[in-house]
N, C-alpha and C positions, 0 to 999 in steps of 0.2 A: 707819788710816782708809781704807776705800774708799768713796768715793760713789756716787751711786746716780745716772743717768742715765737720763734718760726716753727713749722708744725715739722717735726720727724719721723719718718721713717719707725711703723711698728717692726716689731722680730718678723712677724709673718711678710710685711711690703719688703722687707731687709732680702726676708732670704729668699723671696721672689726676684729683688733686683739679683745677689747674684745668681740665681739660675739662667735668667737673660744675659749676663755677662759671658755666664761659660755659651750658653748658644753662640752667641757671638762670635767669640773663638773658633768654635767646631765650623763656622763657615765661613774661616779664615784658614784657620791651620789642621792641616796633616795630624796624624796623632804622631808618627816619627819626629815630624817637625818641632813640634811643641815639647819635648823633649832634648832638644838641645837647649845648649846654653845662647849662642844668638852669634850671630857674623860679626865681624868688624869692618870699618873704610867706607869710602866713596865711590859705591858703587858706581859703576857705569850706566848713565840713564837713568838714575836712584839721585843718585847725590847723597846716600845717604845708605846706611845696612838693610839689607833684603830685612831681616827678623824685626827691625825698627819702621821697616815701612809696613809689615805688616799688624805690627803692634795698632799704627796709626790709625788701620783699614780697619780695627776690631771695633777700636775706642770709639770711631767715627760714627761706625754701623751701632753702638750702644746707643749712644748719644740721640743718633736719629740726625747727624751734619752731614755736611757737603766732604767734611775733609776734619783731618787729625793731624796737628804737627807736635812733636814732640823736643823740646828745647833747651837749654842751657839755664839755670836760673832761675830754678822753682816758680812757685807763683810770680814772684816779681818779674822774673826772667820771661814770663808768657806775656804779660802783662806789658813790658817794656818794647818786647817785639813785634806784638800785634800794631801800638800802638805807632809804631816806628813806620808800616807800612803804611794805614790810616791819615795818617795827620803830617802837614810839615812843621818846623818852628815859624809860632806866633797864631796858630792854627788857632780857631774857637775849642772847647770842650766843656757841653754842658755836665755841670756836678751837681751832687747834692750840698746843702747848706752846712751839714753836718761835720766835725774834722776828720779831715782824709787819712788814712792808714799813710803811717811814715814812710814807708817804701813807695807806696804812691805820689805820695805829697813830692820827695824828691824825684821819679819819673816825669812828672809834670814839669817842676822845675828845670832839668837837664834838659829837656826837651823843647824849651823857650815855649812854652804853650799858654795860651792865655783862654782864663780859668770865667765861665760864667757861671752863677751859683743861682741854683733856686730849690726851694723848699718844698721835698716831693710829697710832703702829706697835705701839700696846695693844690688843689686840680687848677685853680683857676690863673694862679700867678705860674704853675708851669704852662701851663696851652699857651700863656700871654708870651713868655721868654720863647717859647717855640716857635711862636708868628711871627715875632719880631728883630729875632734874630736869624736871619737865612745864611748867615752866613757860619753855624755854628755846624763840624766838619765829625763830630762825635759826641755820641750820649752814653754818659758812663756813668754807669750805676754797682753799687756794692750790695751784694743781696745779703750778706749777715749784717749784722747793727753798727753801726758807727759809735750809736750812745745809746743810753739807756733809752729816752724817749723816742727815739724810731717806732714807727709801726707801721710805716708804706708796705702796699703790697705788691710785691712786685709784677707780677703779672699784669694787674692793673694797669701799673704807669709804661707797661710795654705795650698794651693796647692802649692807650692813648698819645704816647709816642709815635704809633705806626698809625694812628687814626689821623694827625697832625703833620708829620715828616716821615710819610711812607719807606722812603728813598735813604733815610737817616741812619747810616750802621750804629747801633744798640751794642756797647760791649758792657758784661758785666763780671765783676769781680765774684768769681763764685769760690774761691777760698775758704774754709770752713762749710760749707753747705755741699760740697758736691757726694753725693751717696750717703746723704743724713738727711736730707730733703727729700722728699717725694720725686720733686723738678728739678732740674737747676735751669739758669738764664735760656740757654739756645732751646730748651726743651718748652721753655714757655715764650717762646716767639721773639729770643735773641738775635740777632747778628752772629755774636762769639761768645762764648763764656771761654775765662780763663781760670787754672786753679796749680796746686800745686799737689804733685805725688806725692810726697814727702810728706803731708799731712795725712795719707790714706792709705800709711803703713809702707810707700814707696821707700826706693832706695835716694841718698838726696839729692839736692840740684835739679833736679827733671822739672822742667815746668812742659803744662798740658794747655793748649789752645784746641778748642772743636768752634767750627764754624763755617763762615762761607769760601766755597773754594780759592776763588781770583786771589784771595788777600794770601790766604795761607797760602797757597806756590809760589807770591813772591817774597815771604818771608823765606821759606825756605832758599831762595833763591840768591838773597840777601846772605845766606849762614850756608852760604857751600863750603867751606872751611871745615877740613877735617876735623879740626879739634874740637871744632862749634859741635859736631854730630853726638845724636845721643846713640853709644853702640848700640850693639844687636843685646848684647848680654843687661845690659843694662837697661833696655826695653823690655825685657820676658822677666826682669825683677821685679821691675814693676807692676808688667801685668798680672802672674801671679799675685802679688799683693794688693792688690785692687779687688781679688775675688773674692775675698773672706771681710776685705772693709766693710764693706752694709752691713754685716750680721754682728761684728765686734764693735761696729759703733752705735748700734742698737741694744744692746746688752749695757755698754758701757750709759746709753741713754736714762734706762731702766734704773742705774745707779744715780742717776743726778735726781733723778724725782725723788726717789727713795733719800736720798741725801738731805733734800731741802724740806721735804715732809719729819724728820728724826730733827734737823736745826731750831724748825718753829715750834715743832712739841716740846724743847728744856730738854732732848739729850744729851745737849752740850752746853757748858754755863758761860752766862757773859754774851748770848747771844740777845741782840735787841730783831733785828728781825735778818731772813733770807729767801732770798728768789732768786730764781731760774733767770736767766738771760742768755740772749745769743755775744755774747763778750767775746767778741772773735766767735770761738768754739762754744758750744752750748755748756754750759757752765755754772754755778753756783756762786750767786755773789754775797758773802758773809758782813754783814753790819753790827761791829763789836758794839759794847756798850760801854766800853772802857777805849782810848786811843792806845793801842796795845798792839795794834797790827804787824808791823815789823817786827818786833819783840817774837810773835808768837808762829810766823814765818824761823824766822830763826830757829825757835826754840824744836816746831816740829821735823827739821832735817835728820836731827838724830834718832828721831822716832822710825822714819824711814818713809817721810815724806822727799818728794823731787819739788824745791824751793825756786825754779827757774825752769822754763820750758825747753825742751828741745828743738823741735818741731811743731809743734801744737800737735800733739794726736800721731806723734810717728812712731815709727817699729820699736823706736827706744824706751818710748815713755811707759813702763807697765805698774809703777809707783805711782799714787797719787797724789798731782800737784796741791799746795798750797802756797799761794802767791799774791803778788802785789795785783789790782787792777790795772787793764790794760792801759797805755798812753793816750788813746783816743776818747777810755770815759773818766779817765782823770782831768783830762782837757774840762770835761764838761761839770765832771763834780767835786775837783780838788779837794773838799773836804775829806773824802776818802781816803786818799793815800796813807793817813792815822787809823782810823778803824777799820776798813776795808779789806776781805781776802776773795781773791777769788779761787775756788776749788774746783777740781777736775778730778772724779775717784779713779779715772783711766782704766787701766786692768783689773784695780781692786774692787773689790766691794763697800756701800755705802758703810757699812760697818766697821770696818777698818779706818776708813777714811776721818768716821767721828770720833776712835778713840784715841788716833794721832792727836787730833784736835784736843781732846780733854787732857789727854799728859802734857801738851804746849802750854793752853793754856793757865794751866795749874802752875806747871813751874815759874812763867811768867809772873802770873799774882804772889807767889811764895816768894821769887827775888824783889820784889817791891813793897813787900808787908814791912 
């Protein structure tokens, strides 16, 4: 097995995208403006806080969309709403073959939708599902890895989606990839991409939809509900923290290489091999030589490893993960779950990251000698 790693974002494309983000801003907001903390309420003829609808206008204008709504619910929460406008229950929605993100998977389900599965590194079994099925009302795609053997590209199967079902709104789960990618979905000929602030140092719950106008005024339209709204102050947190995202998830990138290169050279023992993979977040997936994984999760917490994510990649996380693999490549490689870690060095350095790793592992083998 080799896996298929999405291409990231260098330092230099990093701190290009944020210099385009602050542009963005500057022909949105005031400098006085940008400086407050952000309105509250339902506004009149807004539905929604002046500083939150301009957040929207900024996001929009990065992205290269029609429109920015800003939501309740982090990724799931974008994800749940877009779809809610899009589709009725019992509606077609083409997917990949792969297993779907639990949060998805139950989106689907609440939603009475009925699920058509084809295998996107088919050209020819998906063009076939596309012809044949006209009655399928969404194409929904996950642009990080489902499972280790992913390697569709996505751009690809967006032009041949729109080569086949021009008219066919395209949403893609861009989770993990948004400003670690080059692209994300809408920028490569989506309909919508959905993601979550919360992973890109945001403050939590905000989920981000950018996309085609029609759909998003009637989601918002749907969440006129004060409590539904994401404030003003809670929009300008987020925007702020979106600025400096590209540059500390390209640093933190720089540690993952450097991590997997130190694992397969013997700086850490007991390693049978390790790669890079898009595992959710771009990540390092460790293959013990011994079934010792849980054991040595445990054992690195006191070291001053974070043994459980927060966010995947949010404000919080500045310790590096060591953890269990995710539920969607355990689906596919249950043998894992025994020797399997996946690693995130986050804020640290790949150096720190392996010598947590060597005092785990050490004391693990020393309580079972």
């Amino acid at each position: 097995m080799k896996p298929s790693v999405l291409p990231n974002m260098t330092l230099d494309e990093a701190k290009e995208k944020q210099f385009q983000l602050v542009t963005a801003i500057a022909a949105e907001f005031r400098g006085k403006e940008f400086l407050s903390s952000g309105d509250l309420g339902v506004v009149p003829g807004l539905g929604r806080p002046e500083q939150t609808a301009k957040v929207e206008r900024v996001l929009a204008r990065f992205f290269g969309t029609e429109d920015c709504a800003l939501v309740r619910g982090a990724g799931t929460g974008a994800i749940r709403s877009l779809l809610s406008v899009l589709v009725e229950p019992g509606d077609s929605v083409l997917i990949h073959t792969s297993p779907v993100y639990t949060t998805t998977k139950e989106t689907f389900r609440m939603m009475g939708l009925s699920l058509i599965s084809a295998d996107y590194h088919v050209e020819n079994e998906l063009t076939e599902i596309l012809k044949q099925n006209r009655d399928i009302r969404v194409f929904y795609i996950q642009h990080s890895r489902q499972q280790p053997e992913d390697a569709y590209d996505l751009e690809s199967i967006l032009r041949l989606v729109r080569r086949h079902r021009p008219d066919l709104p395209i949403v893609v789960d861009d989770n993990y990839t948004t400003l670690k990618v080059p692209k994300i979905g809408v920028e490569l000929g989506a309909s919508f991409s959905c993601f979550s602030g919360f992973k890109l140092q945001g403050p939590p719950g905000i989920g981000i939809v950018v996309g085609k106008k029609e759909a998003i005024d009637t989601l918002r339209k749907r969440n006129y509900s004060g409590g539904g709204q994401v404030q003003g102050f809670e929009a300008m947190d987020l925007l702020r923290s979106l600025v400096t995202a590209p540059v500390t998830i390209a640093v933190q990138t720089e540690q993952v290489d450097r991590l997997c290169q130190g694992l397969n050279n013997g700086e850490v023992p007991l390693v049978s091999k390790a790669y890079i993979t898009n595992s959710q977040s771009k990540n390092v997936i460790l293959e013990l030589a011994e079934p010792i994984a849980p054991q040595v999760i445990a054992a690195s917490e006191k070291y001053g490893a974070a043994v459980y994510p927060v966010g995947a990649e949010s404000r919080y996380e500045v310790l590096p993960m060591i953890y269990r693999l995710s539920g969607t490549f355990l689906e596919s490689r249950p043998e894992l779950a025994h020797t399997g870690l996946r690693i995130n060095p986050m804020r640290s350095g790949a150096e720190l990251t392996m010598d947590i790793l060597r005092k785990a592992i050490t004391d693990v083998t020393k309580e079972q000698a």
